[in-house]
C-alpha positions as CSV (number, residue, x, y, z in Angstrom):
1,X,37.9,14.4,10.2
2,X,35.7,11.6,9.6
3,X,33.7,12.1,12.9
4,X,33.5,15.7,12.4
5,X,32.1,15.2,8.9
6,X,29.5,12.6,10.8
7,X,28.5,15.0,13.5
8,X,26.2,16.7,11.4
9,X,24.1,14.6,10.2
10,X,21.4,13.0,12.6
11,X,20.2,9.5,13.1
12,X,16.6,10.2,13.1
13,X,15.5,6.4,12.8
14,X,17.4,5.9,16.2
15,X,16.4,9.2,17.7
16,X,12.6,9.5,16.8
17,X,10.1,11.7,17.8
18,X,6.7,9.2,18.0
19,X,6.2,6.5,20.4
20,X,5.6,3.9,17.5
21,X,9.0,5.3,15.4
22,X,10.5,4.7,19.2
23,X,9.2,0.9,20.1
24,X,10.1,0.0,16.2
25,X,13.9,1.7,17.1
26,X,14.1,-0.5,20.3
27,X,12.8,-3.4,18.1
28,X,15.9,-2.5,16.0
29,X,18.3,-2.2,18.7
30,X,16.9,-5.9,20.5
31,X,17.0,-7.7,17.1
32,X,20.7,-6.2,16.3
33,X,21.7,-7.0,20.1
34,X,20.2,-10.9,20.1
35,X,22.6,-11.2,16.6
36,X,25.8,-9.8,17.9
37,X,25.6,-12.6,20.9
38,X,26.5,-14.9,18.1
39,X,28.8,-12.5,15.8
40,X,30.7,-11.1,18.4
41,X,32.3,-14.4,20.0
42,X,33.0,-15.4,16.4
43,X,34.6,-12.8,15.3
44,X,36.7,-13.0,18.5
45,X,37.5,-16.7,18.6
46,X,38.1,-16.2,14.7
47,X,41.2,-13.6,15.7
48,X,42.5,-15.9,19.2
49,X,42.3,-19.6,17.3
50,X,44.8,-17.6,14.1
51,X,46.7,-15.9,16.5
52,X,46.7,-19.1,19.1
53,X,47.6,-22.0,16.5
54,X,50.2,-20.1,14.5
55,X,52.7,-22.4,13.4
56,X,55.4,-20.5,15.9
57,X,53.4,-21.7,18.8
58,X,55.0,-25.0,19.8
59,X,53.0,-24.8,23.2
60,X,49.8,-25.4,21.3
61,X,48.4,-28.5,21.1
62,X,48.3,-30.2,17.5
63,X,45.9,-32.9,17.3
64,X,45.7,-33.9,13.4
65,X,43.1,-36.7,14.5
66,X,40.1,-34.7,16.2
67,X,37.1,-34.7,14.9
68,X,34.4,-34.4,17.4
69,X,33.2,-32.4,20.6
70,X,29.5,-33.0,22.2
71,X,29.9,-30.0,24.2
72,X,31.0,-27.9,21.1
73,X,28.2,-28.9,19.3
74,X,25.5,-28.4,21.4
75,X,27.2,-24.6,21.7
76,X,27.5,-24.4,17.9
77,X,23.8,-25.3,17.6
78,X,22.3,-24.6,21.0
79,X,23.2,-20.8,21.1
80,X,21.8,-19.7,17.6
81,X,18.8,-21.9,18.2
82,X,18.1,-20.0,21.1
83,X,18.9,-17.1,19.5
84,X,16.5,-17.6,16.4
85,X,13.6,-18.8,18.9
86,X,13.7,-15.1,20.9
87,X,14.0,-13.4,17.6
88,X,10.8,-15.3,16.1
89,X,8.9,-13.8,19.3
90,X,10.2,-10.7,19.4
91,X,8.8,-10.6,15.7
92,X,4.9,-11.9,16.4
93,X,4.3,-9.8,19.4
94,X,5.7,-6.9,17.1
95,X,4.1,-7.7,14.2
96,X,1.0,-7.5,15.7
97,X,1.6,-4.8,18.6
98,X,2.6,-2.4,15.8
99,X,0.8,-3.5,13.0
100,X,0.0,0.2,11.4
101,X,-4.1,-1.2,10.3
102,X,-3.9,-1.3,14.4
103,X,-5.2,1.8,16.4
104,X,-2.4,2.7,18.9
105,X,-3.0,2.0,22.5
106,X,-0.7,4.3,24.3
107,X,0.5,7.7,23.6
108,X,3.9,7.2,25.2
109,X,5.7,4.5,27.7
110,X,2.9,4.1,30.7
111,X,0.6,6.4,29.1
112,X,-2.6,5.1,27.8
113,X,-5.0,5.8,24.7
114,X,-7.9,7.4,27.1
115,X,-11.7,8.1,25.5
116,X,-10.1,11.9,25.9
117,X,-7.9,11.5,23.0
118,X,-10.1,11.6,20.2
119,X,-7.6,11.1,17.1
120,X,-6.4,13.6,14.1
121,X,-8.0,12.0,10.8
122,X,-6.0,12.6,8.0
123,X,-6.4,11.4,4.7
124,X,-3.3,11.4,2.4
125,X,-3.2,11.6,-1.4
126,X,0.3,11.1,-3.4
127,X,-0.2,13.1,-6.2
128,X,2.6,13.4,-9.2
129,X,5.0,14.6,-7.3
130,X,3.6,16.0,-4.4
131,X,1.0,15.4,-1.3
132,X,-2.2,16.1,-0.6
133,X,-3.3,16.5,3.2
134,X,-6.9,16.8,3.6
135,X,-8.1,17.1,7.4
136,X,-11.4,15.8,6.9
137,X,-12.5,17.1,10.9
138,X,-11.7,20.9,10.0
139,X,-12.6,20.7,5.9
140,X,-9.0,22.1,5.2
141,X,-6.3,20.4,2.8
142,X,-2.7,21.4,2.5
143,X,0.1,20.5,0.0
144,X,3.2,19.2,0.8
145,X,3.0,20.4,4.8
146,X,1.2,18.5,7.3
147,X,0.3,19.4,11.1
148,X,-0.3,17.8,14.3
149,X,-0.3,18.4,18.0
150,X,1.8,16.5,19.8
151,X,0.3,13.4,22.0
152,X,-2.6,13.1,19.8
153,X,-3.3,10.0,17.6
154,X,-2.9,10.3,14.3
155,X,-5.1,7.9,12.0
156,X,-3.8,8.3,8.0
157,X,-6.1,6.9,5.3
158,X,-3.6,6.7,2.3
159,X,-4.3,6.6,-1.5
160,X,-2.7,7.3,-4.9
161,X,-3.9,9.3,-7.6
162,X,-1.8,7.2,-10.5
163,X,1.4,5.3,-9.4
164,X,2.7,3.8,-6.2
165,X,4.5,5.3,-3.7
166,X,5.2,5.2,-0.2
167,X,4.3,7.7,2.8
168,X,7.5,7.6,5.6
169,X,8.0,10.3,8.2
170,X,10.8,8.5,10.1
171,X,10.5,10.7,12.9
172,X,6.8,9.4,13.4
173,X,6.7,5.6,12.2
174,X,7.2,3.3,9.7
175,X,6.6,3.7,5.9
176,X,3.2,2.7,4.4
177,X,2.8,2.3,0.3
178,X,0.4,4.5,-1.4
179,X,-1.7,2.5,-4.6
180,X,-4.3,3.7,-6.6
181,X,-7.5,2.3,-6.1
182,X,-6.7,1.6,-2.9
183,X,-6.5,2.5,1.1
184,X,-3.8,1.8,3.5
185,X,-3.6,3.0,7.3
186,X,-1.5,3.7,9.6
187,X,-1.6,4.9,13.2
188,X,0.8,7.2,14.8
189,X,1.8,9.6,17.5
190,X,3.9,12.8,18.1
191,X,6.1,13.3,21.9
192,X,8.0,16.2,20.6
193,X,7.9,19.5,19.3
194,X,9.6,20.1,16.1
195,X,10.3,20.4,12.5
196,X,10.5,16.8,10.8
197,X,11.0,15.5,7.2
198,X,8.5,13.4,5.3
199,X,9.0,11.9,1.9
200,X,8.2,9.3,-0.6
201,X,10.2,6.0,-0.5
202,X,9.4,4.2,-3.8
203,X,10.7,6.1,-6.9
204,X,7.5,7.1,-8.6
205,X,8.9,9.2,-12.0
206,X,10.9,11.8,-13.1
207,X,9.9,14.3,-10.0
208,X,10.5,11.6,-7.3
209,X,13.2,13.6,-5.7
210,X,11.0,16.3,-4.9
211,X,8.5,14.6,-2.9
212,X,9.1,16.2,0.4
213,X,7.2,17.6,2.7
214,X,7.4,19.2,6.3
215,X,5.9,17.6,9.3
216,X,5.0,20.2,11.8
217,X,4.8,18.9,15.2
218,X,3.2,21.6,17.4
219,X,1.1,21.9,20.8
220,X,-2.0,21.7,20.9
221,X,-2.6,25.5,21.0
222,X,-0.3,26.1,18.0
223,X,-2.2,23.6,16.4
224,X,-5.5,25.5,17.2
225,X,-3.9,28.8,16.0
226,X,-2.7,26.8,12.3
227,X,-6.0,25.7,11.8
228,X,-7.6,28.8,12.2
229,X,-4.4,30.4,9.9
230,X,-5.1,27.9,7.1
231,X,-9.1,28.4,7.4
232,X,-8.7,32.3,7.2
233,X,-7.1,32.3,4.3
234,X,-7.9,31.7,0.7
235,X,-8.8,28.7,-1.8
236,X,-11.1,26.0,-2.1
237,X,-10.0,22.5,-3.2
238,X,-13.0,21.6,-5.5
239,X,-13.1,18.5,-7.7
240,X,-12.6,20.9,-10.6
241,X,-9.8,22.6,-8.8
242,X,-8.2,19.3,-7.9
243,X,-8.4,17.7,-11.2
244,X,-5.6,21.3,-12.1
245,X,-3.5,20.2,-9.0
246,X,-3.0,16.6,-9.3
247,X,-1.4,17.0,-13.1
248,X,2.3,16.3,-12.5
249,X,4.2,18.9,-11.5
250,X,7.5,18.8,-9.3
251,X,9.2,20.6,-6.7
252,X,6.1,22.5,-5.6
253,X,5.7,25.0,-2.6
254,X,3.5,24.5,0.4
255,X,0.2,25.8,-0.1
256,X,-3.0,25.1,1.6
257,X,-7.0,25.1,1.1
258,X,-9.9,26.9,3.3
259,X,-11.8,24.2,2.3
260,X,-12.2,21.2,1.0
261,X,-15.1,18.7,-0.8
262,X,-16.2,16.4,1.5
263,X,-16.5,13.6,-0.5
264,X,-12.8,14.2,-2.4
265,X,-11.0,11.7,-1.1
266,X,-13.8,9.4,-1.5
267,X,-13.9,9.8,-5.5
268,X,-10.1,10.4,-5.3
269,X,-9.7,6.4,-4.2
270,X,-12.3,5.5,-6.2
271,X,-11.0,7.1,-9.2
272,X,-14.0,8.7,-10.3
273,X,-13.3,12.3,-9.6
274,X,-14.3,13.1,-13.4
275,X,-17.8,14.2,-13.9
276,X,-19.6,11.2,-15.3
277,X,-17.2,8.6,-14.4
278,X,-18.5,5.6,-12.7
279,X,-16.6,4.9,-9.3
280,X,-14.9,1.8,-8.3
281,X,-17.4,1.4,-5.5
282,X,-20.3,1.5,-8.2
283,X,-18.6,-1.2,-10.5
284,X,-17.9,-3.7,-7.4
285,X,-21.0,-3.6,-6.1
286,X,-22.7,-4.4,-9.9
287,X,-20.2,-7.3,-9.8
288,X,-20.8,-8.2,-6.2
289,X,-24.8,-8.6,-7.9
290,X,-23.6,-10.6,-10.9
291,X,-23.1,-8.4,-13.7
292,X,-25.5,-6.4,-15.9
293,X,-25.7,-9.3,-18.1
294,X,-27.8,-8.4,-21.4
295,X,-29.4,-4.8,-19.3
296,X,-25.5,-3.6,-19.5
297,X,-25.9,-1.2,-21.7
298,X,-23.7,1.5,-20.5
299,X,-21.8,4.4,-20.8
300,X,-18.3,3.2,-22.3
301,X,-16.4,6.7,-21.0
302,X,-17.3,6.1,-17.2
303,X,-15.7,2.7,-17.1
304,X,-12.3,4.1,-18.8
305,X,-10.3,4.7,-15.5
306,X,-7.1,5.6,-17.5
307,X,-5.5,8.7,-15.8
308,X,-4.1,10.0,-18.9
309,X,-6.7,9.3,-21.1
310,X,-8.9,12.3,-19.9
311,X,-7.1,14.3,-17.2
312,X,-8.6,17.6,-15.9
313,X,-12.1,19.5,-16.3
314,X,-10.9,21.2,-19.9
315,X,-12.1,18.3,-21.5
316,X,-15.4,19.3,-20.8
317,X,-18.4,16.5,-20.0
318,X,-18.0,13.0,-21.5
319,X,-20.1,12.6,-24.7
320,X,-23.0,9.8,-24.9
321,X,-20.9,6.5,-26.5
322,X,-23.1,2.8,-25.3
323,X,-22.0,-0.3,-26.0
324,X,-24.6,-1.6,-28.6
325,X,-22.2,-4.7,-29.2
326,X,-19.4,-6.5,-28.9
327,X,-18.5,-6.5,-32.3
328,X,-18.4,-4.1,-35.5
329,X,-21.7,-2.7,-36.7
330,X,-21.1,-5.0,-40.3
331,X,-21.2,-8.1,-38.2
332,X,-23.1,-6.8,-35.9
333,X,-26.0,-6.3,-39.1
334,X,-25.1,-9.5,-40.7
335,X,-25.7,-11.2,-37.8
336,X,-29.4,-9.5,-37.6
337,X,-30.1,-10.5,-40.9
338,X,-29.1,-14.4,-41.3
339,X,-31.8,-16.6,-40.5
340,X,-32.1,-18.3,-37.1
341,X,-29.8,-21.4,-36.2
342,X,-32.7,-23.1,-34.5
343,X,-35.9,-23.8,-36.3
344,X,-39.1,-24.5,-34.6
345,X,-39.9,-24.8,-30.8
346,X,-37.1,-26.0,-28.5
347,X,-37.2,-29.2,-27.2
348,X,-36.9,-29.4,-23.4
349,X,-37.6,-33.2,-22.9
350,X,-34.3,-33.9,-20.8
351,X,-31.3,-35.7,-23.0
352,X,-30.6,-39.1,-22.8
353,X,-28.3,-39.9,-25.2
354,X,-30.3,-42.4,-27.1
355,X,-28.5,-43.3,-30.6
356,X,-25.1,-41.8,-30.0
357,X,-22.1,-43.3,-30.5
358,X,-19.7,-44.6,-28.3
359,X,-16.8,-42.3,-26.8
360,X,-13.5,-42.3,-28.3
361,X,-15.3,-44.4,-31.7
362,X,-15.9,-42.5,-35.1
363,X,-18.8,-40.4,-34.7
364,X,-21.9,-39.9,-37.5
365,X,-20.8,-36.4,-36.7
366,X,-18.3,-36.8,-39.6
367,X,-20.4,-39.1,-41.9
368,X,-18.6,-42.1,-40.8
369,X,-20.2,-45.2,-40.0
370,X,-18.8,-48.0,-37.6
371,X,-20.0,-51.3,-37.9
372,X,-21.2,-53.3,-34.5
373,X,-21.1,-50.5,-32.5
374,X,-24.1,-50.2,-30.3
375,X,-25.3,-47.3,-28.3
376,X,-26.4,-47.1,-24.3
377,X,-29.8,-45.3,-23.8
């Protein structure tokens, strides 16, 4: 019953669809294999030495005084040595064969990446809780459904609007984590035609079971005809529109946009989708010249990158707030009005520390006066 119960469910990690979900299977499979040449014989010579040496077996040998074997311990210690050296290789020439920042160089087993394969950009956009596909070649986004032809690279860009989470089609490759105010890739391929899950696997809130999507894995002239679907139809995914979408929301049906703001996913990583909010980009490269220094006086509103704290066009345009300074405008007119600490023309003549005291002795800092104490010029 237990098998029958089993034989519906499928083992889609060992049965992929994508060349790079298949070599990271037979990583599996090698790693699991090189262990088992260790477990196996233990778990076997665990079972003959109880059942050999039980006390009913006069024919075994007792020998109360051993303690030693050369040729056991070089077994004991050779084996899994050996062991741990073939796994450490198989690990750096994986790491860095399928490192998903790498573009993939073949589309299947002894079929190389050719100039002919131009790859299918897509960027991705977790959203609370849902996903935004934007195919930045054909100006089209979908929600929570996501298209490609089969043996065609597939190059994510994948972002966050507000919390982590993580992008895994199993079928295709490996997961890849999803953070706000930043970008991570990851390179892929489709062999087969099919229907395949995709879903979030970092709990990101309340509507975290609903992150699922369908991966569509078509040929390349179904593809054609879904493109031309999705751009015949309806909608355009504005900044103003998606501002509305990415409010949290769970368990939402496919839908899709006939086009799309080029420069979305753009503001989208740089959080600055809001009218009037500075972009990340902006405030690094201010940083990367040292600051505004005393000429920063600037809009408070367009630093606040707090998703919560304006969400969505109804807010209207930010209002005119400046910094005028860094403390309340009492102190700020005190300050104005109390006379200057230094009097007369600074003095730029190098110091040399003429007349001073002595370290670690009693300074006439605090009107106390040491006898015999001279001072170095």
């Amino acid at each position: 019953m237990l098998l029958m119960g089993l034989s519906g469910c499928k083992a889609v990690v060992l049965d992929p669809a994508g060349d790079v979900a298949l070599q990271q299977r037979n990583i599996l499979l090698e790693s699991t294999g090189l262990m088992l040449l260790v477990i196996l014989p233990v778990m076997a010579l665990t079972a003959w030495f109880a059942w050999h040496y039980r006390q009913s077996n006069k024919a075994a040998r007792y020998e109360p005084e051993w303690d030693h074997s050369t040729q056991l311990e070089l077994v004991i210690w050779g084996a899994p040595l050996l062991i741990i050296i073939s796994l450490g290789a198989l690990t750096w020439m994986s790491t860095h064969l399928l490192d998903p920042y790498r573009p993939i160089a073949r589309i299947a087993a002894g079929q190389a990446v050719t100039g002919t394969n131009e790859p299918l950009e897509v960027d991705v956009v977790a959203l609370d809780w849902k996903w935004l596909f934007i195919y930045p070649q054909y100006q089209l986004a979908t929600v929570n459904e996501l298209a490609a032809p089969v043996d065609r690279p597939i190059d994510f860009r994948v972002t966050s609007s507000s919390v982590m989470n993580s992008f895994y089609i199993p079928a295709l490759a490996g997961q890849i984590y999803a953070m706000p105010g930043m970008e991570t890739k990851l390179h892929a391929v489709s062999n087969q035609t099919g229907v395949f899950d995709g879903f979030s696997a970092n709990y990101s809130g309340a509507g975290f079971s609903g992150m699922h999507f369908a991966f569509h894995s078509m040929t390349s002239v179904d593809f054609r005809h879904w493109v031309d679907t999705v751009k015949s139809g309806s909608g355009s995914l504005t900044r103003t529109a998606y501002l509305r979408l990415e409010r949290p929301s769970e368990n939402e049906p496919a839908q899709s946009f006939a086009s799309v703001d080029p420069t979305l996913y753009n503001t989208i990583l740089n959080m600055c989708v809001e009218a009037g909010k500075m972009c990340l980009s902006e405030m690094s490269a201010i940083d990367a010249r040292g600051g505004l220094g005393l000429q920063g006086i600037r809009s408070v509103l367009p630093l606040e990158h707090d998703k919560y704290a304006r969400r969505g066009p109804d807010e209207g345009p930010p209002t005119s707030a400046y910094v005028l300074s860094p403390c309340s405008v009492q102190e700020a007119e005190r300050a104005a009005a109390a006379p200057p600490m230094l009097k007369g023309p600074r003095d730029l003549a190098p110091l040399s520390g003429a007349g001073l005291s002595r370290p670690g002795s009693k300074s006439g800092l605090l009107g106390w006066q040491v006898p015999n104490t001279k001072t170095r010029s």
